[in-house]
C-alpha positions in Angstrom: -35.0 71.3 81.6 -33.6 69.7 78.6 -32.8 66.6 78.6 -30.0 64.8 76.8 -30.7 62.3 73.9 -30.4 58.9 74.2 -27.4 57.1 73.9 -25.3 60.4 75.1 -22.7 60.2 77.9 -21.1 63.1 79.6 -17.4 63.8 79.1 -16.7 61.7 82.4 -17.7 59.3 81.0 -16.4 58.9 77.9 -13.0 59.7 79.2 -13.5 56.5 81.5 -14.3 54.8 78.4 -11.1 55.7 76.5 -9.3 55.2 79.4 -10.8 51.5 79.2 -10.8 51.1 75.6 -6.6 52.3 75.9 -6.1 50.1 78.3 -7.4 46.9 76.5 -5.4 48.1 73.7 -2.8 48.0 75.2 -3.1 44.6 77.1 -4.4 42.9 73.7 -1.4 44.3 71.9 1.6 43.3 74.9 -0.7 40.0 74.5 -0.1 39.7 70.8 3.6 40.8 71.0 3.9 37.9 73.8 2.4 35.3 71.5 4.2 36.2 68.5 7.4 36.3 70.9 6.3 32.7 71.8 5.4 31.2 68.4 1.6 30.9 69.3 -0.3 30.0 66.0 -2.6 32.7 66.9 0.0 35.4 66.7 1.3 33.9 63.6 -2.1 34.1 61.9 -2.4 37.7 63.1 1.0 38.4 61.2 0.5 36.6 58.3 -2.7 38.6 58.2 -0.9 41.7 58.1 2.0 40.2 55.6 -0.6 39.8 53.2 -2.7 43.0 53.6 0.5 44.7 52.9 1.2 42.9 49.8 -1.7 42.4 48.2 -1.3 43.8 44.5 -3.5 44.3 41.7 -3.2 42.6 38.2 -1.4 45.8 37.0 1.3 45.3 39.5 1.3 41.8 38.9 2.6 42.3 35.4 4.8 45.2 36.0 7.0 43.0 38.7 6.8 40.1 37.0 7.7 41.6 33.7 11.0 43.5 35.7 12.0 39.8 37.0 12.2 38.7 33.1 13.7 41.5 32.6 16.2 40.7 35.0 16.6 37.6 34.5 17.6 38.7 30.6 20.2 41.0 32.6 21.8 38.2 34.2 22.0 36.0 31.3 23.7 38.6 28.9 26.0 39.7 31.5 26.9 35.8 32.1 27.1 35.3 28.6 29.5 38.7 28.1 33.2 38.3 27.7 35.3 38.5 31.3 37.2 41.6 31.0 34.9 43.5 29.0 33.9 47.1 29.6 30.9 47.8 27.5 28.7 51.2 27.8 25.7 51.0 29.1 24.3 51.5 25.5 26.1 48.5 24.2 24.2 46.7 26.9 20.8 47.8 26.9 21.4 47.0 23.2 22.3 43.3 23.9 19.1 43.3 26.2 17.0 44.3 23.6 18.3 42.1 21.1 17.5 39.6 23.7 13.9 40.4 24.2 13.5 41.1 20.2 15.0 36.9 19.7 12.7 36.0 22.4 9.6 37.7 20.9 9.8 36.2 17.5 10.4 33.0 19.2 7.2 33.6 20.3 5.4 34.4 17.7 6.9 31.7 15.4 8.8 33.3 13.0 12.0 32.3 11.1 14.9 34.1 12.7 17.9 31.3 12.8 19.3 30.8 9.9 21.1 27.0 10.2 20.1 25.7 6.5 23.2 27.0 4.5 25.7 26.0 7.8 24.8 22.6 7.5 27.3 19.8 6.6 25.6 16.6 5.6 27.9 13.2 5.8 28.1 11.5 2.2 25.1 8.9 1.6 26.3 5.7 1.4 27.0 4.0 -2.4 25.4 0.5 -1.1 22.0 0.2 -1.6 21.5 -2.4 1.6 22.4 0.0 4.2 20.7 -1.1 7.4 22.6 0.4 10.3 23.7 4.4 11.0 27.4 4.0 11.5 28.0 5.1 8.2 26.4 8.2 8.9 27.0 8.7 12.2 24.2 8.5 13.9 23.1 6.2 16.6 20.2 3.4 16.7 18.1 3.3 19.6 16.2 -0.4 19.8 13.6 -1.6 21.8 10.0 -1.7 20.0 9.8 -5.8 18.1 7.6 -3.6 15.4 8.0 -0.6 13.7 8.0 3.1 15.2 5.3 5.0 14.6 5.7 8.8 16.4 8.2 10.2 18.3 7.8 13.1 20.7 10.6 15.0 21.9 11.4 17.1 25.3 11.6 20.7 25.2 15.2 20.2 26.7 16.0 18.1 24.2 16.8 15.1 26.7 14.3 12.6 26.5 13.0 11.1 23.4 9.6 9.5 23.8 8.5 6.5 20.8 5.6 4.4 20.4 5.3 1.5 18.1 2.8 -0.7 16.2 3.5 -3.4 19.4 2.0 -1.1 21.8 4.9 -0.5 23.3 5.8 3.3 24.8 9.8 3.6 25.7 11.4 6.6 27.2 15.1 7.1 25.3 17.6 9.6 26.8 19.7 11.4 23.9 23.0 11.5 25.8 23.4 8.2 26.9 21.0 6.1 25.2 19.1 4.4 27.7 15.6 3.2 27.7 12.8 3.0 30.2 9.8 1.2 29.3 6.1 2.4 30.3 3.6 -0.3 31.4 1.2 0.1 29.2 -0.3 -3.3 29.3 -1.5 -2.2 33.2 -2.7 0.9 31.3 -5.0 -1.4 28.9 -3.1 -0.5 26.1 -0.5 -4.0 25.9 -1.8 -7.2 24.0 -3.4 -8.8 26.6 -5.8 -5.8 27.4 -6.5 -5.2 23.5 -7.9 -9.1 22.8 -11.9 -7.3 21.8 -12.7 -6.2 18.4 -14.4 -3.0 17.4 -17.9 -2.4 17.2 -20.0 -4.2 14.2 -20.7 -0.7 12.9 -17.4 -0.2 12.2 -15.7 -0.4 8.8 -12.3 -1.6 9.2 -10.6 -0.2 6.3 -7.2 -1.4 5.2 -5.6 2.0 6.6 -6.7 1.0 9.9 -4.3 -1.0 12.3 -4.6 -3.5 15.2 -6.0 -2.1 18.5 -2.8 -2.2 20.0 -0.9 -0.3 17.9 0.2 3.0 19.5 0.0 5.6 16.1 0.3 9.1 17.7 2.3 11.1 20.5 3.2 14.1 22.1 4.3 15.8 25.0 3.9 19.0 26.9 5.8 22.0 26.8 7.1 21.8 30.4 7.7 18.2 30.0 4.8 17.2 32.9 2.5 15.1 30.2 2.5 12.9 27.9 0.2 11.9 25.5 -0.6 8.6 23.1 -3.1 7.8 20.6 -4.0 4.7 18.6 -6.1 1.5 17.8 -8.0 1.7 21.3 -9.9 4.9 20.4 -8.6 6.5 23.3 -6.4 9.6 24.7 -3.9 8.2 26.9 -2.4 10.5 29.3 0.9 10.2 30.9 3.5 11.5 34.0 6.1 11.8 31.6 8.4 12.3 35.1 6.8 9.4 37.0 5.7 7.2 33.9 2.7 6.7 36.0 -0.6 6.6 33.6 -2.6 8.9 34.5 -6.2 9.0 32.8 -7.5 7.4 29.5 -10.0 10.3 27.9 -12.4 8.3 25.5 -14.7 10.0 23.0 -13.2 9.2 19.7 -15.5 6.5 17.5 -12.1 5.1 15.7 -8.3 4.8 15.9 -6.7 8.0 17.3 -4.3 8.9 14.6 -2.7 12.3 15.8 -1.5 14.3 18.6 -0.7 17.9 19.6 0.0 19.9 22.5 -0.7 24.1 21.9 2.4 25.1 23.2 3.2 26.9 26.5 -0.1 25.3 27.3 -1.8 22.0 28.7 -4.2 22.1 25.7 -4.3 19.2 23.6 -5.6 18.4 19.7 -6.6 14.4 19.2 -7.4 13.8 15.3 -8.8 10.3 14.5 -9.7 8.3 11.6 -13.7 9.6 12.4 -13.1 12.4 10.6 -13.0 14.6 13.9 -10.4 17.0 16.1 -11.2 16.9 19.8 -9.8 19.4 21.9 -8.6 18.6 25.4 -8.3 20.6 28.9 -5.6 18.3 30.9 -5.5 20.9 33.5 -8.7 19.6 34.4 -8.5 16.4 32.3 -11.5 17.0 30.7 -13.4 17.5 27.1 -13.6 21.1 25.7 -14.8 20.6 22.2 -15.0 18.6 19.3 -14.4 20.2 15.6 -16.2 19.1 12.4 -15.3 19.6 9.1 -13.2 17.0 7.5 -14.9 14.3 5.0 -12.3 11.9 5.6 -9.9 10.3 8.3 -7.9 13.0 9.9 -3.6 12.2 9.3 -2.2 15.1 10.9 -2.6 17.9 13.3 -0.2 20.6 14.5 -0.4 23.5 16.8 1.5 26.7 18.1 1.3 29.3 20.7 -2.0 31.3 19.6 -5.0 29.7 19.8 -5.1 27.9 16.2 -4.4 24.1 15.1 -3.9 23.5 11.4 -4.8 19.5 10.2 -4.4 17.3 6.9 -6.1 14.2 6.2 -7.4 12.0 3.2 -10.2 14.6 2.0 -7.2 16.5 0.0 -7.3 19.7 2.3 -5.7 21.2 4.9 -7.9 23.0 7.8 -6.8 25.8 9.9 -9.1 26.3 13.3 -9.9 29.3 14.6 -10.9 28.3 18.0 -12.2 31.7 19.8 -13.9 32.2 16.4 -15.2 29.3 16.2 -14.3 28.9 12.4 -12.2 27.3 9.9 -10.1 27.9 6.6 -10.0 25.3 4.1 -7.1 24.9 1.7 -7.3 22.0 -1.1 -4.2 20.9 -2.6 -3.5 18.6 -5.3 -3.4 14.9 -4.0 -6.3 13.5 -2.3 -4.6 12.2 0.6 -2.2 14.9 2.6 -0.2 12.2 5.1 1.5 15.0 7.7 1.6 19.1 8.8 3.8 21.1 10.8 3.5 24.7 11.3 6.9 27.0 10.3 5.1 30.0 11.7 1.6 31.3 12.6 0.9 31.7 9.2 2.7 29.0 7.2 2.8 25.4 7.6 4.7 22.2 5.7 3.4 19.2 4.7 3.9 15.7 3.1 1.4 14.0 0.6 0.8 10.3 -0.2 2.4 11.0 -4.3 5.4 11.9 -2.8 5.6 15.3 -2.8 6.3 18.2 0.0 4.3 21.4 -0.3 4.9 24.8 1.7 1.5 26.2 2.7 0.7 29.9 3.2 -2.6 31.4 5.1 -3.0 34.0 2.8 -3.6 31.8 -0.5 -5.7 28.6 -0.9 -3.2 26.9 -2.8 0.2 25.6 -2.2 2.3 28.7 -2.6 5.5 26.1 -3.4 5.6 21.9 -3.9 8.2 20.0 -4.6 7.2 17.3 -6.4 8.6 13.6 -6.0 10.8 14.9 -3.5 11.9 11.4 -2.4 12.3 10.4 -6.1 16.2 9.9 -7.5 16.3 11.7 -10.5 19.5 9.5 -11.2 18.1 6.5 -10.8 15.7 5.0 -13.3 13.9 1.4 -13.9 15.5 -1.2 -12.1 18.4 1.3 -10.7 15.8 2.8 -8.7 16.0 0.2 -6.4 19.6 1.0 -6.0 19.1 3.9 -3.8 17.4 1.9 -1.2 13.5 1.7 -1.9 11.2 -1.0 -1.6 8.1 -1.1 -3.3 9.1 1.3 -6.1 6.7 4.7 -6.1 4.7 3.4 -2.9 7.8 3.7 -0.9 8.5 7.3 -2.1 4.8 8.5 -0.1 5.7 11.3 2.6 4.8 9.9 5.8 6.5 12.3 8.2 7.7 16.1 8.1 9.7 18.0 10.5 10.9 21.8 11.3 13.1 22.9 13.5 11.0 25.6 15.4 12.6 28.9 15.1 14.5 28.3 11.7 14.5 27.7 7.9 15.2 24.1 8.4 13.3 21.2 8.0 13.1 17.8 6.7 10.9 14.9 5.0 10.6 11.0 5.6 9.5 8.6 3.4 10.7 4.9 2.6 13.1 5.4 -0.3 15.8 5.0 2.8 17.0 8.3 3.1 15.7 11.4 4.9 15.8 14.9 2.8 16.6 18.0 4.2 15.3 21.4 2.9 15.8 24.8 3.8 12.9 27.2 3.4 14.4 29.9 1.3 12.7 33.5 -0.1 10.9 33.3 -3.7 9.7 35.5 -5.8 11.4 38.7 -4.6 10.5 37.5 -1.1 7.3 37.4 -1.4 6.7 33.6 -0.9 8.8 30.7 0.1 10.4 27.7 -1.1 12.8 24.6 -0.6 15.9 24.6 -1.4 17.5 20.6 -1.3 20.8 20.4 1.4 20.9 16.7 0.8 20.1 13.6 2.4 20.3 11.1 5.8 21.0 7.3 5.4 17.7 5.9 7.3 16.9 2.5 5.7 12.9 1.4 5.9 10.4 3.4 6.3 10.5 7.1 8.6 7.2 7.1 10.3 7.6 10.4 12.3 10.7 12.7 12.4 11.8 15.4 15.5 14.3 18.3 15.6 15.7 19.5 18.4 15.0 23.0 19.3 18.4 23.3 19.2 19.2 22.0 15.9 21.9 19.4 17.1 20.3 16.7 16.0 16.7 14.6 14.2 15.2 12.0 15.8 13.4 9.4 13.2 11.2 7.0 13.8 11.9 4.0 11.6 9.9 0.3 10.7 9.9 -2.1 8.3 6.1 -1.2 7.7 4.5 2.2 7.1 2.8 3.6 10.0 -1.1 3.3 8.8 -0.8 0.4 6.8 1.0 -3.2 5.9 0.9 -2.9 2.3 4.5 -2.6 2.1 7.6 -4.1 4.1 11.3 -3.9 4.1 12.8 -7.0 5.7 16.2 -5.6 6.0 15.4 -2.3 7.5 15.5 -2.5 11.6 12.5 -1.2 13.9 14.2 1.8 16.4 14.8 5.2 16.7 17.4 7.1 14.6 19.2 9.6 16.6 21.4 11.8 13.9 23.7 14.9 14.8 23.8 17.4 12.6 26.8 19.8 12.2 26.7 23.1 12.0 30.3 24.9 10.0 31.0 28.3 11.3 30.1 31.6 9.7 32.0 32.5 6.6 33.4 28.7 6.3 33.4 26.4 3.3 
């Protein structure tokens, strides 16, 4: 007789199983159907169980649907923007669409692709040489700071204004209106009565450095969430721009904190200081990431885009671009041994001020300038003792670049120094279009010294930060110039006007 294996059941008795197994099935789903019915958190669980089975994706269908929401969301903005009335082909509008995606790519990538330079109109300069106000030009004087501005760091929506001054002192400006908020810095330990200590006895204190209250650098996020602030204190001072609630104070640097820069789209942040270093920040996790060597003297300037690359001046006479995946840099000497301020035009090309007065375009493909214009804050009319007729103090001192400023996405930018008046440039093709250069549009009343300049993305309007003092040193001063923001508008003429 054979017998059957273990574990084997007859046919009986697996049907008396099913039957069983059926009729739990059945129980445990009338059970789960009663409980969802019912709002039990246990059938609710079960659901979103199932919810999320159904719609889990992989990365590939991650990017295809969200690349199809940009893309309609590119839809609905060129239809919003179309004429009412207007029967286009469909051809005519998945031609607007990708005109549309082209703009937004080169935005991207940083290249020129507005051209606002030669639609400029400029008011007149004034004739009197003791202009201390911006009605003449138009403009409006935002006040606040008792010492002189020394960075200004504008929104990416172009309606908050963000200055720091040489009093430690960090205001909040809206553009429209005007008003001010004040930060607290002083809780923050960055106010006068936190900043009583001195530096360390290994310290030289050169006569570029400032006081340990003085605010010197700062910049803000691309989504308008942080903001950041540098100076005498040696630290990183991070900021709710929203809230103005301080948020963390990242030390690490062995001197004054001269420089800021968020990489943009990003929460990364580039710190330069007068140590001669670049540190690189995380404020998604608030954190160090790295610290880059290479410069022989204080750092002035740093500046960064969208890839992963920052570009920095300083005192050395050179101008650094970091690689940061690579690990490397490119070293580009110019002609003045002090380089005061960078800001990149595209990925490859950058724009910078130096201490003898002139404004250079850089380009990564050659290792010298591949344009400067020299004495760029100099009045060719003026000579001897007229000089001081256009406004300057100090004679050639006051003609130093301390602040440079492009208008992302555009050929237009503009210089600072203390001569009272800001120049505007537009970058124009050289050379058959291989190279660039700067064409002079003319000027902007700003009497005392422009510490830090700001376009809007727009191009509606610079922001200038002015003092009476320059924004590393007090070897200079101009008692009649006041200690504010500048907010000027510029006007654009319409296409094929005079």
């Amino acid at each position: 007789m054979v017998r059957p294996r273990k574990g084997a059941r007859s046919a009986a008795q697996a049907g008396k199983k099913r039957k069983k197994d059926d009729f739990f099935e059945d129980a445990e789903g009338e059970e789960d159907e009663f409980f969802v019915q019912s709002g039990d958190e246990r059938g609710a669980g079960s659901e979103s169980e199932e919810e999320d089975a159904e719609t889990a994706e992989t990365a590939e269908e991650k990017r295809l649907r969200l690349a199809k929401a940009y893309l309609d969301q590119v839809k609905a903005i060129e239809a919003a923007e179309a004429e009412p009335g207007s029967d286009d082909d469909e051809e005519g509008a998945h031609a607007a669409v990708a005109g549309r995606l082209r703009a937004d790519a080169l935005e991207g990538l940083g290249h020129l692709q507005r051209k606002l330079a030669h639609r400029l109109a400029l008011p007149a300069l004034p004739a009197v040489a003791d202009w201390g106000g911006p009605a003449s030009g138009g403009g409006r004087l935002l006040r606040g700071h008792h010492l002189s501005v020394t960075a200004v760091a504008l929104s990416h929506d172009d309606r908050t204004l963000y200055s720091a001054s040489k009093d430690g002192g960090l205001l909040a400006h809206d553009v429209e209106s005007g008003a001010r908020q004040k930060f607290d810095t002083a809780a923050a330990g960055q106010g006068r009565e936190a900043q009583q200590g001195t530096a360390a006895d290994w310290v030289n204190r050169g006569p570029r450095q400032s006081g340990r209250n003085s605010l010197l650098a700062a910049a803000v996020s691309s989504d308008g969430r942080y903001l950041a602030v540098g100076g005498g204190d040696k630290k990183v001072h991070i900021w709710d721009a929203r809230s103005r609630q301080h948020m963390k104070a990242l030390p690490g640097h062995k001197d004054a904190v001269t420089c800021l820069a968020f990489r943009e789209g990003t929460h990364e942040l580039y710190s330069g200081s007068l140590d001669r270093s670049i540190k690189l920040w995380s404020l998604d996790d608030m954190a160090y990431v790295d610290t880059l060597f290479g410069h022989q003297a204080e750092v002035l300037g740093v500046d960064a885009l969208r890839a992963e690359r920052a570009v920095s001046c300083g005192a050395d006479r050179t101008c650094r671009v970091w690689k940061i995946p690579e690990e490397s840099q490119l070293i580009f000497r110019g002609h003045c041994m002090t380089i005061e301020c960078c800001r990149y035009l595209t990925g490859s090309e950058w724009l910078t001020g130096s201490a003898d007065g002139s404004v250079s375009l850089w380009s990564s493909t050659k290792k010298k300038p591949a344009f400067t214009m020299r004495g760029a804050h100099a009045d060719p009319a003026a000579d001897g003792e007229e000089a001081e007729g256009a406004g300057s103090v100090g004679g050639d001192a006051a003609t130093w670049v301390g602040s440079v400023a492009v208008c992302r996405g555009s050929d237009l930018v503009a210089s600072g120094a203390g001569d009272g008046v800001v120049r505007l440039w537009g970058v124009v093709d050289a050379k058959g279009g291989s190279s660039k250069a700067l064409q002079p549009l003319g000027g902007i009343a700003a009497r005392g010294f422009v510490n830090s300049l700001a376009f809007a993305r727009s191009g509606r309007f610079l922001a200038a930060g002015l003092g009476q003092e320059p924004r590393m040193g007090r070897w200079l001063r101009d008692g009649v110039a006041r200690n504010g923001v500048l907010i000027q508008p510029l006007q654009q003429r319409e296409e094929g006007g005079d």
